[in-house]
Every structure is written in structure tokens, then in C-alpha cells.
N, C-alpha and C positions, 0 to 999 in steps of 0.2 A: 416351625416355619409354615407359613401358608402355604397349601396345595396349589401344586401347577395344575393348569388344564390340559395341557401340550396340545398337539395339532393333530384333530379326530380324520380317522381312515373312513374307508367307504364302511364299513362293518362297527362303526363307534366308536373305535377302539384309538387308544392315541398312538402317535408315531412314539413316542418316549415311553419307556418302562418303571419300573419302580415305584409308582403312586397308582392311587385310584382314576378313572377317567371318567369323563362324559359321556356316558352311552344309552342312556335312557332318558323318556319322556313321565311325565306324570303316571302314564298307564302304565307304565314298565314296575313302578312303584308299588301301583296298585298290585298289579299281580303281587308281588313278592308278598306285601303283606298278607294277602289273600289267605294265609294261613291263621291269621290270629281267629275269625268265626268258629275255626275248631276248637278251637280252647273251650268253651262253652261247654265241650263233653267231656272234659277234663274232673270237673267238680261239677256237673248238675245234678248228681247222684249226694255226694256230700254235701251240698247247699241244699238239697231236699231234708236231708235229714236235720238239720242243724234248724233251718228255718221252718218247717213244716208248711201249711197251705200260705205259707207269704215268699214260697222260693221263687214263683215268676213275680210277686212284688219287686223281691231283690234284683233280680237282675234285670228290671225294667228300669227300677230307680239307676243303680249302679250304671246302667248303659248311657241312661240322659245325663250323668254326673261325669262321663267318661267321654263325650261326645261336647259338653259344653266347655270341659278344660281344656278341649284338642283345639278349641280356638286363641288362648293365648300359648299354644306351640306353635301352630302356626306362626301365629305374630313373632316371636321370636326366635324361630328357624331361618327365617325372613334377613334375619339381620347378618346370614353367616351363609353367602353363598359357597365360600371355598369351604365349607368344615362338614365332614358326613359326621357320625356317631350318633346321631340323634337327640332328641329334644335336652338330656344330660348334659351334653356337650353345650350348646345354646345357650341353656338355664346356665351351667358352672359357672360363665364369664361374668355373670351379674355377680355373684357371691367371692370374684378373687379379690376385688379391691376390699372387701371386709373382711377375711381371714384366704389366706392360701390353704389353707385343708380344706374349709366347706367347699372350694370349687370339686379337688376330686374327690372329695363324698358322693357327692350328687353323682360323679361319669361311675365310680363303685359300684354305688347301691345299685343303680342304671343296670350295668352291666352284671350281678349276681342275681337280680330279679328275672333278666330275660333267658340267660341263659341255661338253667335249669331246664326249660320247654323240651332242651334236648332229651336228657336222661329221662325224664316221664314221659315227655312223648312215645320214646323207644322203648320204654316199660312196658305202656299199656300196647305197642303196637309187637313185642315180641311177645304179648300174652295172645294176644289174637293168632298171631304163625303158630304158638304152640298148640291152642287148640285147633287148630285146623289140619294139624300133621298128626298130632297125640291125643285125641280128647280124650278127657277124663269122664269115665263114662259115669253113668247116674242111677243110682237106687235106690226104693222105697221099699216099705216095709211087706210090701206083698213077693219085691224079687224072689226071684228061686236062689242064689246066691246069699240072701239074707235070710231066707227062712230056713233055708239049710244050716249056715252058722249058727242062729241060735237053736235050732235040734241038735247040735252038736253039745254031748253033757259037760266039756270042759269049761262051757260058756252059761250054766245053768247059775241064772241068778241077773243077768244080763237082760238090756231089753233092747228095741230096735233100733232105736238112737246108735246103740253102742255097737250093734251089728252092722249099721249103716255106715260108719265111720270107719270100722275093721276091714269091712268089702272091698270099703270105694278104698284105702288105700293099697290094699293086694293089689287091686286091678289098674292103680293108675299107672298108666307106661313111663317107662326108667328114665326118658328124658324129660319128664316134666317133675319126677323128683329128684333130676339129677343135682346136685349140688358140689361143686367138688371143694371149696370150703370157706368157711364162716368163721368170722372175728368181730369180736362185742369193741364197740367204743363208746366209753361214756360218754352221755349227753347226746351222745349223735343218732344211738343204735344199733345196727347189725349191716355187716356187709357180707353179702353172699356174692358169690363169685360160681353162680348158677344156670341154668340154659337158658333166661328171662335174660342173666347177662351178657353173654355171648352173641346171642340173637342181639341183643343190643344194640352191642359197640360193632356188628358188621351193619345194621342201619346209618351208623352216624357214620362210618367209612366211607360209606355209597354217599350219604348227603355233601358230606368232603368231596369225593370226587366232583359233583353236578356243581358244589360251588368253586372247586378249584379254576374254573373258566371265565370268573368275571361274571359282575353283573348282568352282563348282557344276556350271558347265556343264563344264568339262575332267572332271569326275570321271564326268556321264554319257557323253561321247560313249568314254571310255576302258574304260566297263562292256562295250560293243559291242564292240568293239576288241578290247581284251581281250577276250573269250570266243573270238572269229574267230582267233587266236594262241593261246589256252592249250590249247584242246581240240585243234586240228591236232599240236601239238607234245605231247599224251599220244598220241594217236595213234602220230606217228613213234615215241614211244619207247616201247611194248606192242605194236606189231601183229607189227616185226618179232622179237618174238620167240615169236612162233606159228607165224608162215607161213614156214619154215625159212630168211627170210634171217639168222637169228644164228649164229655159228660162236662156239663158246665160245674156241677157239683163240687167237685175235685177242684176248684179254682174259687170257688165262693168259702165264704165265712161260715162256721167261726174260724180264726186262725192260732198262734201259736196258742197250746196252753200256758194259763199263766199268765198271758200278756199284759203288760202294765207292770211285774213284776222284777226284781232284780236279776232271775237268773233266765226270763224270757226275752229281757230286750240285750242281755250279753250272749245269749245263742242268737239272736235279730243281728247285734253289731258283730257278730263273729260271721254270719254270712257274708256280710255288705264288705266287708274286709276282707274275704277270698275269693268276692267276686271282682271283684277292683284288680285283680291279678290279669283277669280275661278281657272283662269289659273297655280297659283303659290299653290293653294292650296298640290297638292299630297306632297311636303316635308314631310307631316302629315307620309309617311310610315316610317320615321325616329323615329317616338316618339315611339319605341316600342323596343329600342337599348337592353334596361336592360329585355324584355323580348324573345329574341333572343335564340335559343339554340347555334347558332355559331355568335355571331354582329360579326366577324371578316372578313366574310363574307356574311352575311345574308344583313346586314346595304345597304350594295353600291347596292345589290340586288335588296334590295327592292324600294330604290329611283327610280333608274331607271328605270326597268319596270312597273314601276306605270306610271314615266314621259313617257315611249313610248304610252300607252295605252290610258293618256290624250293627247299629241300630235297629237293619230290617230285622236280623238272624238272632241278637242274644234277645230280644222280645220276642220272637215269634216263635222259635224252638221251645225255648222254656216253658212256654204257656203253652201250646202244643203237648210236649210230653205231659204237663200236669196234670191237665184236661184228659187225657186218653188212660195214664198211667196210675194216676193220684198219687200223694204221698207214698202212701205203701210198696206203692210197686217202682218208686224212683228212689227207695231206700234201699232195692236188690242189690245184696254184697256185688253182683257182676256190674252191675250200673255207677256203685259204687265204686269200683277197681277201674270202672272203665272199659273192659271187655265183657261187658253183656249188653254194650249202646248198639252194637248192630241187631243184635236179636230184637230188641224194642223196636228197634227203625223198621223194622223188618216186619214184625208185628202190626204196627201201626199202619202201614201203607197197604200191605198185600195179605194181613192176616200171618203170617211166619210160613208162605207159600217157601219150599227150603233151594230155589233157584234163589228167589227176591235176597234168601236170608244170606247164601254164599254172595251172590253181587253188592248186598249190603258191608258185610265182611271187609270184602277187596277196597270197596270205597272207604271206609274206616282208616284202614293202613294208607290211605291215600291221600286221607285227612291229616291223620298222625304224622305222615312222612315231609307234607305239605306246611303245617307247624312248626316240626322240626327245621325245617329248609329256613322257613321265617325269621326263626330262631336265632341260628347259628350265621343267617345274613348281617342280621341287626346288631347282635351282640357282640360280636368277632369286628365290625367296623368303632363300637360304641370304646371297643380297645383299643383298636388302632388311631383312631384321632386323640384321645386321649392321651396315647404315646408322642403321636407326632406336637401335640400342645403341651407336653415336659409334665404329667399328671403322671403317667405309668411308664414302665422300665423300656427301654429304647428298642428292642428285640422286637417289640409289638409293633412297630412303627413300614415293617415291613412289607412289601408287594410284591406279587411275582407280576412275570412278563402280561399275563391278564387283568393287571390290575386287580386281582382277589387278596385280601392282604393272610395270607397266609399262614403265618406265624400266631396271628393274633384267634386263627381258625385251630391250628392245635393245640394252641394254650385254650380254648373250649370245649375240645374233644375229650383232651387228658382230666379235667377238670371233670367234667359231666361222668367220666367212667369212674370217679369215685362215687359219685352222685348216684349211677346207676348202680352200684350194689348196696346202697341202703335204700335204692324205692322198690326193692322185691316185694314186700309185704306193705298193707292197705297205710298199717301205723308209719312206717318209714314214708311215703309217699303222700300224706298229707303235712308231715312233718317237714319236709323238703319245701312241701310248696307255702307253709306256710312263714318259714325264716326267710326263703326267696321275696314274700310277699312282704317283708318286713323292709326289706331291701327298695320295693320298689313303691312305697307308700312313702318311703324316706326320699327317695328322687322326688315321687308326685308334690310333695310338700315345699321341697326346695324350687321346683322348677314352676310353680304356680305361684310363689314369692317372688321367683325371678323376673316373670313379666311387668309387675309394677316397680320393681327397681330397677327394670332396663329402660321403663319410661324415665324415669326419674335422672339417671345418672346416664343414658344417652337417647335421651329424648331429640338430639338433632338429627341423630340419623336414619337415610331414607328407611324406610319401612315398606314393601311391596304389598304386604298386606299390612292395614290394623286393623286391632281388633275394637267395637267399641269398648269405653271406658268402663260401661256399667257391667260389664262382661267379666273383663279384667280384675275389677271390683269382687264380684259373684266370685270368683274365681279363687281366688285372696282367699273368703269367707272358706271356699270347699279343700283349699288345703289344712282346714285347721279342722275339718271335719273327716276330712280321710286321719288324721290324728287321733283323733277319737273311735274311728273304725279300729285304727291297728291297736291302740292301748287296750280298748275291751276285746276284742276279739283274737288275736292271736292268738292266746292262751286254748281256744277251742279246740285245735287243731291237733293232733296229732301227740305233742307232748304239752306242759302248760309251759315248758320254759322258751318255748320259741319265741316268744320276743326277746327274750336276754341272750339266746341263740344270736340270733339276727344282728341282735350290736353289737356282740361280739364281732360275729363275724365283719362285720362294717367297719369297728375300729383297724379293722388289719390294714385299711387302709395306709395309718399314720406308718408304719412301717416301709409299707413299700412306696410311698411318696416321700419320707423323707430319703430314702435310695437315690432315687430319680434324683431330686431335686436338690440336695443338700450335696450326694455324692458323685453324682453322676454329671449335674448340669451346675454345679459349686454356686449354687443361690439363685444363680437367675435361669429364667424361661428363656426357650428358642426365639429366637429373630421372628416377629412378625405373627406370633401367636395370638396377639390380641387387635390385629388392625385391623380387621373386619370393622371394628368398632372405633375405629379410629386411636387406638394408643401405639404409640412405638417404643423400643427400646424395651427399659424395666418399670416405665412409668406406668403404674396402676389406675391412672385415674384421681379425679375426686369425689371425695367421699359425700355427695349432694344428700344422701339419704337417713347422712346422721345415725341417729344410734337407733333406728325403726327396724334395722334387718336383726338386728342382736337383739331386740325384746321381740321380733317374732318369733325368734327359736327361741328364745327364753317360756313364749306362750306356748310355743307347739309340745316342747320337751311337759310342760306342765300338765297340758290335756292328755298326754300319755300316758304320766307318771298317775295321774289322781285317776283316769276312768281304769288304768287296770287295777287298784287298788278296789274300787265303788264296784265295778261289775263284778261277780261273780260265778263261778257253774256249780252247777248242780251238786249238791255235796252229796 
């Protein structure tokens, strides 16, 4: 059914319960997205290493390519004032009058790409609390600890490596090797159920609580937040380049080795492919259409200045850190994991002054928690409309008296805590992000098809914003190029089967939409799900676009199929 507005209180809030409400303006938006600029410290570490001196390339290119698609979301967020879930939601309506599955592919994939943010965010941000409570201390071959061990004769034959590794683990404290236990899963990996865990799932409880109050409130306490996370991170990336830690070196040529080669430009398309996880994330200020007090202005608002604000941050950090850091030192396992980005920040601004480096820390988890909030805003709405438009199980469809929909908030929680005992370790945590990424290259490809067939097949109706033609056009071209990202490059990440991960996991769809839909709603969709657009009843429309949408997936699945074949890694 289409979303009521009901009749907004002095405080936003509607007199009527049980649905989302009106309570935000554009900037309301903005804050909440304000979290995705963090992502960026997510994989800067692993986009360093995969891409070598072309890693602020990538995520310059990826940002302009992630900044120019946010204009045909715009355009067609536009067309669905009453429907929050985001640009998924939008994009699927174009895709139901040629199959009923590809609509909820797109809200799927949508919504297993985003929500992941959680469980890694809380990864890296309960790797941070545990070094701050436990750290695990550090020694070389000169300690007195380690030079003792190996004068010890039990150890004669040994050398300092192997004392250094004996040391540090006597000495690391109980909770940071606590594990109370572990179970292998094929294909998937390893789930620990460890203090990385625990620390975890009481992060994502707290971010539940701040969003159990409705938008209204998640959008103030995120202005705060936000600011404590945006200005620190213009900082790291202008100061050092006054206070002569940048060396221009570190950012000039040559670049990768190899390049021109088969297994140099599939570590090239395997960055451009995990950076499109971050880069493209702000869309997210879309999913908040149906709680908009003006979407008819607010929508195009809000995309946009979210895209400037990530444009300023995923260019200017990158090349910032690379410059000051170079390769080598953006390859550090902790940069890599993600909990050694304060130390660097820290580094970089104040020399690793250890007040600057504790205040760095705190801002980190602030960041992280900041993401996560983003996260579980976006993703948890991207379900619930989905529900409410007869795509997923009815339970999801859900709000409490805040308008937070609720239900579709702990179907993410529960979900992300499986999530979070396989991203313990570096390998589980690129592997995660890279089947999530698989998810969300599958939305970006549908829903950037979707603009030129919502011209097509409802080109009468009003549009608050359009976008130009040649845009839309361009745009077409870049979904069959994010195709191309995800066939070569998936494979990089973590395991090589994460693409075949990914579709797996995306097929589950066909399962639980034929639920909904075959069992639940016995063939047809709810009253009014598609009149945004003008159709009523079970009428789908006509099919103005002929058979163009079925050989574009016939091209896209192609470009996937033959570049992960052609690319290769490193043997």
C-alpha cells in the first residue's frame, strides 16, 4: 500500500503510528548519511595494497563514477515521493513490468550490500576498545623478554622471529585472546564467538537503541557525530600537506608493476571494484524519500550534497595518506585491519604526540559508530519498503510508535551477528566485504538501467528533478562497467569464490519472494504499490521498451562471465 503521511506534531512526528513519518528536511538526510566518508578507512589499507601507487587513482576515478550515477538516483527517487528504502526501491519499479524477480533482486542485493557496514564497522571499532583496555604489547629482538627466551637452552636452535612470536603471545592479555568458540563453515570460513564479538553485538545494541526513536532523533544525534568525524578527517587530509609530512613521490609514477599486463590491470579492476562499496555508498541520502517533509525538493538535495561532501573526502584522504605514508606504510596489517588508521592520523597531523593519538582513537570509534548508524538507517528502511511493496515477508513491514521500523532493524542486527564472527580475522573481513560488494554492483547495474527505462515506460510523469539525457546515457555505459569491475575483480579479495558467493547468496532471493508473493499475497501485490507511477490494481504497465531490458542483462551477465574468465591473479 502506499505510505500515509498522517498529520505531523510540533516535533515531526505524525499524530498516527505504525508507518514512517515526515520529519526531516534535506539536511536531516544529510547528516544521517554523514557516515558513509568513513568507509574510505574501511579498505584504504587494502586498496593500497592491491592497487599500489594508483590507490588515490582509484578512489578518485571511483568517486567521479559514484558522484555522476547519484544523478540518475536522483532523477528517479523523484518519481516516488511516498516510498523510503532507497534508490533499490526506485530502480525495482522499472524492472517489474519485465520479470517480477528482477524488481526484488535489485531491493536484495540493495539491502545485503549495505548492511554488512554493521558487523565490520563493529569489527574494526571493537578492535580499537580492545586495544585501548588490553594492548598487546610489542617486541623486538633487542627486548629483555626476548633475549632471555632465546638464552633459554630449551629454545637452542631458534632465532628472533620465533622468540618474538613466543613473547608477544605469553604476554598478550586473556581478553584479547579470549575466544570461547569456533566453528568452520565451508565456503564461508570461520566464526568465532570472541571479545572482537561481544564488544561487537553491544555496539550494534546501543546503535538500535539511538535508532529505535525515529528518524528524527537518529538524524540529530548523527549532526554531532558527524561534525566530531568530518572536520577531524579534513584536517588529516590538508594539514599534512603544509607541515611537510607529504612527499609528492609516494603519488607519482611509476605505478603498478606490470602494468599493461593481465594480472596488473585484474589487481587495478579488483580495487575499482572494492572501492565502488564506499565511493557510491552516499545514494543512501535517498532512502529517506517517504520521510521527507518536502521529497519534492528535499530528495535531489539531499543526494547531492552528501555526493559533494564524499567527493571533497574519498579524493582528499587518499591522496593525503599516500603522500605522507606511501605504499609501504598503507600496506601496515593495522591499516590493513583498520585499527592502525588512528595511529597514522595521528602521525600525520601532530607527529604521534600520544594525547593527539588517544583523541584520534576516540574519533575513530566515532566514525565507525557513525557508519554503522548510516548503515542500519538505510538498510533496515531498504527492507521495510520493500515489505510494504509485497517484495519481502510481511513482518518487515513493521513500525513502532516512532516511526523506526523495527522489526526490519532486528532482522539486521541478527543477521550482521552472524556476519560478525566470520570478520575476526583480515581474510574473513575482506571476504565479507567483498560478496556484500557483489550485492551491491548487482543493485548499481540494475538501477542505472532503471533510469533509461523509467524514461521510456513513464516518461509522462512529473519529474522534480531530471537529469540531462547525455547523463543518463553515460550512465547506462557505467553500469556495464561496474560489470566489468565486479567479474575481474572479486576474485581478489579475500577468497577467489566470492563472486559465486555473492550469487548465491542473491539467488535466496527467489525463495523468500516466492514466500511473499506466490504464498502470502497468492499472486498479486498490495493496493497501490505501484501508483506513484501511475498503475493501479495488478496492471504492470506496458512494455514500451521491448526486449532492450533482457539483452541488457543478457550483456551485463556476459561482461562478468568472460572478464572473470580473461583476468587473472597472480599464480
Amino acid at each position: 500500500m502506499a505510505i500515509e503521511t498522517g498529520t505531523l506534531t510540533a516535533d515531526g512526528q505524525s499524530a498516527s503510528s505504525g508507518q514512517l513519518v515526515r520529519a526531516i528536511d534535506w539536511k536531516g538526510a544529510f547528516w544521517v548519511a554523514s557516515g558513509v566518508p568513513a568507509l574510505v578507512l574501511f579498505s584504504i589499507g587494502g586498496i593500497a595494497g592491491t592497487a599500489g601507487k594508483l590507490a588515490f587513482v582509484v578512489w578518485t576515478v571511483s568517486m567521479i563514477m559514484g558522484f555522476l550515477q547519484s544523478f540518475t538516483y536522483a532523477e528517479i527517487a523523484g518519481l516516488f515521493p511516498n516510498k523510503s528504502g532507497g534508490a533499490s526501491i526506485y530502480g525495482a519499479t522499472a524492472w517489474l513490468r519485465y520479470s517480477k524477480l528482477i524488481a526484488p533482486l535489485s531491493v536484495w542485493c540493495n539491502w545485503f550490500a549495505w548492511s554488512p557496514v554493521l558487523s565490520l564497522g563493529c569489527a574494526i571499532a571493537a578492535g580499537y576498545i580492545l586495544n585501548a583496555v588490553a594492548p598487546i604489547p610489542v617486541f623486538t629482538d633487542k627486548s629483555p623478554e626476548v633475549v632471555s627466551w632465546l638464552a633459554d637452552p630449551t629454545h637452542a636452535g631458534k632465532v628472533a622471529a620465533d622468540a618474538i612470536t613466543a613473547v608477544t603471545t605469553l604476554h598478550t592479555p586473556a581478553i584479547q585472546a579470549f575466544n570461547a568458540y569456533s566453528v568452520a563453515i565451508p565456503g564461508l570460513g570461520t566464526l568465532n564467538f570472541n571479545s572482537s564479538f561481544f564488544i561487537g553485538a553491544l555496539l550494534m545494541l546501543i546503535v538500535f537503541a539511538i535508532q529505535h526513536r525515529g528518524i528524527l532523533g537518529t538524524a540529530s544525534a548523527q549532526k554531532y557525530i558527524g561534525l566530531l568525524v568530518i572536520i577531524p578527517m579534513l584536517i588529516v587530509g590538508i594539514v599534512p600537506l603544509f607541515n611537510g609530512g607529504f612527499h609528492a613521490a609516494n603519488v607519482a609514477g611509476p605505478y603498478l608493476p606490470g602494468v599493461g599486463d593481465n594480472v596488473g590491470w585484474t589487481m587495478f579492476l579488483g580495487a575499482m571494484f572494492i572501492a565502488a562499496w564506499s565511493t557510491y555508498g552516499f545514494e543512501t541520502a535517498v532512502c529517506y524519500t517517504s520521510e521527507f517533509r518536502n521529497p519534492k525538493t528535499d530528495t535531489f538535495k539531499a543526494i547531492f550534497y552528501s555526493g559533494l561532501l564524499c567527493l571533497l573526502l574519498y579524493i582528499l584522504v587518499p591522496f593525503t595518506f599516500q603522500g605522507v605514508l606511501g605504499v609501504d606504510g598503507m600496506k601496515d596489517p593495522g591499516i590493513v585491519a583498520g585499527t592502525g588508521v588512528a595511529d597514522a592520523m595521528a602521525n600525520m597531523v601532530a607527529g604521534g604526540n600520544l594525547i593527539i593519538k588517544e583523541i584520534f582513537v576516540g574519533l575513530m570509534i566515532l566514525a565507525l559508530v557513525l557508519a554503522i548508524m548510516t548503515a542500519m538507517a538505510g538498510s533496515s528502511r531498504t527492507l521495510y519498503q520493500g515489505s510494504v511493496d509485497g517484495w519481502l515477508p510481511r513482518y518487515l513491514s513493521y513500525t513502532n510508535s516512532h516511526g523506526a521500523p523495527t522489526r526490519a532493524m532486528w532482522t539486521d542486527l541478527v543477521f550482521n551477528l552472524f556476519l560478525l564472527a566470520i570478520a575476526s580475522d583480515s581474510a574473513g573481513y575482506f571476504f565479507i566485504l567483498a560478496v556484500s560488494n557483489v550485492g551491491y554492483i548487482i543493485f548499481n547495474f540494475l538501477n542505472l538501467n532503471a533510469g533509461w527505462m523509467h524514461r521510456v515506460d513513464s516518461g509522462h510523469i512529473e519529474r522534480p528533478y531530471r537529469a540531462p539525457s547525455w547523463l543518463i546515457g553515460l550512465n547506462t555505459i557505467l553500469a556495464f562497467v561496474n560489470a566489468l569491475f565486479m567479474g575481474a575483480g572479486a576474485k581478489v579479495w579475500g577468497y577467489s569464490n566470492a563472486l559465486w558467493v555473492g550469487f548465491g547468496f542473491a539467488a535466496l532471493i527467489i525463495p523468500v519472494f516466492a514466500f511473499r508473493h506466490y504464498v502470502q499475497d497468492k499472486g498479486h501485490f498490495p493496493a497501490g504499490a505501484l501508483e506513484d507511477i501511475g498503475l493501479t490494481g495488478q496492471d504492470l504497465g506496458v512494455r514500451k521498451a521491448g526486449v532492450l531490458p533482457y539483452l541488457a542483462l543478457l550483456l551485463g551477465l556476459v561482461i562478468v562471465l568472460v572478464s572473470n574468465w580473461f583476468f587473472q591473479l597472480p599464480a
